[in-house]
C-alpha positions in Angstrom: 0.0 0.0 0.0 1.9 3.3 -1.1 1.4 6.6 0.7 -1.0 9.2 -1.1 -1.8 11.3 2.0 -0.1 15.0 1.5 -0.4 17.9 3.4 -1.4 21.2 1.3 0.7 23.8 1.0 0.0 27.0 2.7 -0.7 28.4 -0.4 -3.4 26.5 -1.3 -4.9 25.8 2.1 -5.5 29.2 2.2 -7.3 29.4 -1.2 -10.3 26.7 0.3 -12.8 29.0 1.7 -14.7 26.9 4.7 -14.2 23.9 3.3 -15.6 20.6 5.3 -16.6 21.8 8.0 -18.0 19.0 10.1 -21.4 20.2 12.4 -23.2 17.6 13.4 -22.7 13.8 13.1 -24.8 13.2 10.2 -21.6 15.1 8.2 -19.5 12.6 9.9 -20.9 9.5 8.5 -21.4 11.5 5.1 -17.8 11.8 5.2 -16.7 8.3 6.5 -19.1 6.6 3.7 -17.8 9.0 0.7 -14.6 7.7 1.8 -15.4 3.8 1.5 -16.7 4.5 -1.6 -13.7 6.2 -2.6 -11.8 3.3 -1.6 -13.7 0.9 -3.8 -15.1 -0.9 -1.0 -17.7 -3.3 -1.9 -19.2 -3.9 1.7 -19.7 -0.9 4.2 -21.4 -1.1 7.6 -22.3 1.8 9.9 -22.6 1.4 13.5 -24.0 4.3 15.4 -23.9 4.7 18.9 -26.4 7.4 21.1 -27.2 9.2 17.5 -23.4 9.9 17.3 -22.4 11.4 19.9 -20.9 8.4 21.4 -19.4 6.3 18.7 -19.3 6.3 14.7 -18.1 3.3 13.4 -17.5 2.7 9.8 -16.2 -0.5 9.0 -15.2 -1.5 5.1 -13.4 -4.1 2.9 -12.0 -1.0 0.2 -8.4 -0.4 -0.2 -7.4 0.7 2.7 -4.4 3.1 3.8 -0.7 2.8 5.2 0.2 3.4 8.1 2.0 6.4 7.3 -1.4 8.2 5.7 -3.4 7.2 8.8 -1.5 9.0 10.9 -1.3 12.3 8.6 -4.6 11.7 7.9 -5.3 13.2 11.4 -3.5 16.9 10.0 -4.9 20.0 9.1 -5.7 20.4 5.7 -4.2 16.6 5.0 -5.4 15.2 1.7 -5.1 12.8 -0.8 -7.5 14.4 -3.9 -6.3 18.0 -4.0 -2.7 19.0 -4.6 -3.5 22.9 -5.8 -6.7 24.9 -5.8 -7.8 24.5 -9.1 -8.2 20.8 -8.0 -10.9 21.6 -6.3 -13.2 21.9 -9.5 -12.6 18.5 -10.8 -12.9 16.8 -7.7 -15.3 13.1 -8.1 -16.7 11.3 -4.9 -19.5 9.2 -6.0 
């Protein structure tokens, strides 16, 4: 599994108005399933626990990430679909 996680420059991080902003946990699981999909995952379960406020679990067979991007995956403004602004416009989840 090779590393595709990157960290945007400055530059462009400050080009990306609000962005994804995540306000309530119904974003969350948005999120979490765009990203399974992303992954080419074929089977995707969702556990929710006290409507999200506890625990939101998504659990998936798609390709995965190394170790390295899991852990940067945590930064600021870490990505692995934009790598300058005008990225932003051809961006395809789903």
């Amino acid at each position: 599994m090779s590393d595709i996680i990157q960290l945007l420059p400055d530059s462009v991080a400050n080009q990306i108005a609000a962005g994804e902003v995540i306000q309530r946990p119904a974003s969350v699981v948005k999120e979490l399933m765009e990203n399974a999909i992303d992954a080419e995952a074929k089977n995707i379960h969702v556990a929710i626990t006290d409507a999200g406020k506890t625990c939101i679990q998504v659990i998936d067979d798609g390709k995965g990430m190394s170790e390295t991007d899991a852990r940067l995956s945590f930064e600021r403004h870490a990505t692995s679909k934009i790598h300058q602004a005008v990225d932003l416009f051809a961006l395809r989840t789903m």
